[in-house]
N, C-alpha and C positions, 0 to 999 in steps of 0.2 A: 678581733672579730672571731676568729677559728676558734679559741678558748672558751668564747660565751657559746658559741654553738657546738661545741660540744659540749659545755657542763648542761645547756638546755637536752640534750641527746641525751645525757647519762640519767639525769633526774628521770626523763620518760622512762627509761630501762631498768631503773628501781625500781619504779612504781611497778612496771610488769610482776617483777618480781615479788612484790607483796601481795599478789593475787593473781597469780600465775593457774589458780587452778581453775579460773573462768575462761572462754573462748570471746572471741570479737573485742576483747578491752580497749587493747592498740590500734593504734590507728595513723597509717602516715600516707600524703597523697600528695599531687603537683596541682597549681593552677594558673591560671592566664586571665589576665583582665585586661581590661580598656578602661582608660580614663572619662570621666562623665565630668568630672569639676574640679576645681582646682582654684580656692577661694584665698582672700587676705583680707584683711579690716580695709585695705587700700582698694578695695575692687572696684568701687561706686569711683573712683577720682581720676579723672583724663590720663593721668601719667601711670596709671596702674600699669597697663602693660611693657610699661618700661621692666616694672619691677619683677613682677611674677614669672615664675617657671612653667613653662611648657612640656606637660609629659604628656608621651607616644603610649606607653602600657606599662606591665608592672607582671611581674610573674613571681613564684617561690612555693615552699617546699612548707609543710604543716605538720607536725606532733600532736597525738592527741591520746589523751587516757579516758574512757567512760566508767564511771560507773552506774549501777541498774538500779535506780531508785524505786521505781513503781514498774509494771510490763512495758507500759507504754512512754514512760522518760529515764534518760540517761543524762545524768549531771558529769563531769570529768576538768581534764584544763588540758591545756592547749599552750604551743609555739612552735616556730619557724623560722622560720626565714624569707624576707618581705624587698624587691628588688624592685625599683621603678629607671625607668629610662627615660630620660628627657628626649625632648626634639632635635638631631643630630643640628645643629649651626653651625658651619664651615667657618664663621669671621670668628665664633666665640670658642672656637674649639681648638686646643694649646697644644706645641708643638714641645715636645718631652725629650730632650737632649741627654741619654744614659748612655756610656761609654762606647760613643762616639755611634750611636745607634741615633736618629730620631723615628718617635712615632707618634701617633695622636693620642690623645691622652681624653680614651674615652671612660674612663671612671671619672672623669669631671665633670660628666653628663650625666650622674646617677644617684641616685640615692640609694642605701638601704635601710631595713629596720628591722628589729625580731622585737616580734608581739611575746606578751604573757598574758594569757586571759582565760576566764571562767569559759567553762561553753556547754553548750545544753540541747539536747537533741529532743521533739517530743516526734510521735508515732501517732500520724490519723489510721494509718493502716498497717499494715506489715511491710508495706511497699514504698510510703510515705510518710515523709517528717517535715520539719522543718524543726532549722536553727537557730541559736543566738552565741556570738562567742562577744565577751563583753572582756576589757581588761587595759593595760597599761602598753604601748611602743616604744621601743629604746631605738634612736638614732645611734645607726652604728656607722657613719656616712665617713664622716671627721670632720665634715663642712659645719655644720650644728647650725646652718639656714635656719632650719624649723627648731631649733632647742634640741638637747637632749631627750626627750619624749613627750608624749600624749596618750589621748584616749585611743583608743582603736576597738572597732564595735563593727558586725559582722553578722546582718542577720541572709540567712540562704533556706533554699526550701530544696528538699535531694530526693531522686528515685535510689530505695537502696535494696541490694541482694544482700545474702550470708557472706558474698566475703568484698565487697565493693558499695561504694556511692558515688553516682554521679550528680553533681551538684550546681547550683544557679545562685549566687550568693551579690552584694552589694556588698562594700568595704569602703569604711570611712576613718580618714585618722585625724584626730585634730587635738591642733597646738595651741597652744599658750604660753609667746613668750615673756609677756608682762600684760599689764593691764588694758594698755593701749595696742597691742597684737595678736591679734589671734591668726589662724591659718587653719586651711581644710582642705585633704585630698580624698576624693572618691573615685571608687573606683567597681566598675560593676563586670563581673568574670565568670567562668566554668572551672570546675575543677574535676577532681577524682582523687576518692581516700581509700583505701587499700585495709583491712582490716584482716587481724591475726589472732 
């Protein structure tokens, strides 16, 4: 997991590099969200909530490179790092026996994922935009519940300065692990991107 997030790091640090003599290109910022849905092909069927996960929120950390197409739009790409936490459950949650240590073993409770995705900024004003980051999720969890990855799509509308945005964004990741499953977590959050 540290490997893939940093060669996601280095790739952004490149790209600075190939066009270093622009201002605001880079872009990195934190956010926090709340779960709104959390779907399966199973949902409509009485024993669904057997099955399904229950997540409390989801927070992480974003990369971003723009560049200036027209005044008013920036095209770039985008990733991070993408952290959901389930519902703490006392009966389901494992007790971890390491050299002669026990504790609870709350990465059993979580998922994670790093996005790669397109992303697109347009300008109604100097002061306003709104977003879309569109592209691929790689489960980086080890559990592979939801598969190895999905879509993950990410439209947000942001007040922004010369060297910040603050942001209101919906996030949706959705899987496919064959033809009879699919799955979808969304998630609706604030964040803040830091530009350099």
């Amino acid at each position: 997991m540290k490997k893939i997030l940093l060669a996601c790091i280095l790739t952004v640090f490149c790209l600075i590099a190939l066009n270093a003599q622009k201002k605001n290109n880079f872009e990195m910022g934190l956010y926090v969200g709340a779960i709104v849905n959390e779907k399966s092909a199973f949902s409509d069927l009485e024993w669904a909530d057997e099955l399904s996960k229950e997540y409390n929120f989801n927070f992480g950390v974003n990369f971003a490179y723009y560049f200036g197409i027209m005044d008013n739009l920036k095209v770039g790409i985008l990733t991070g790092y993408d952290h959901f936490i389930l519902d703490y459950n006392e009966d389901e949650t494992g007790i971890v026996h390491d050299e002669n240590i026990s504790y609870l073993d709350i990465d059993a409770e979580s998922e994670s994922y790093i996005p790669i995705a397109a992303s697109a900024k347009y300008y109604f004003t100097e002061k306003f935009f709104a977003g879309l980051d569109l592209g691929y999720v790689h489960d980086i969890s080890g559990n592979n519940s939801n598969g190895t990855g999905g879509l993950y799509f990410r439209p947000r509308i942001s007040w922004s300065t010369r060297v910040v945005d603050l942001y209101a964004s919906y996030k949706g990741l959705n899987f496919n692990k064959n033809e009879a499953i699919t799955s979808h977590i969304g998630s609706a959050g604030i964040g803040v991107m830091f530009k350099f």
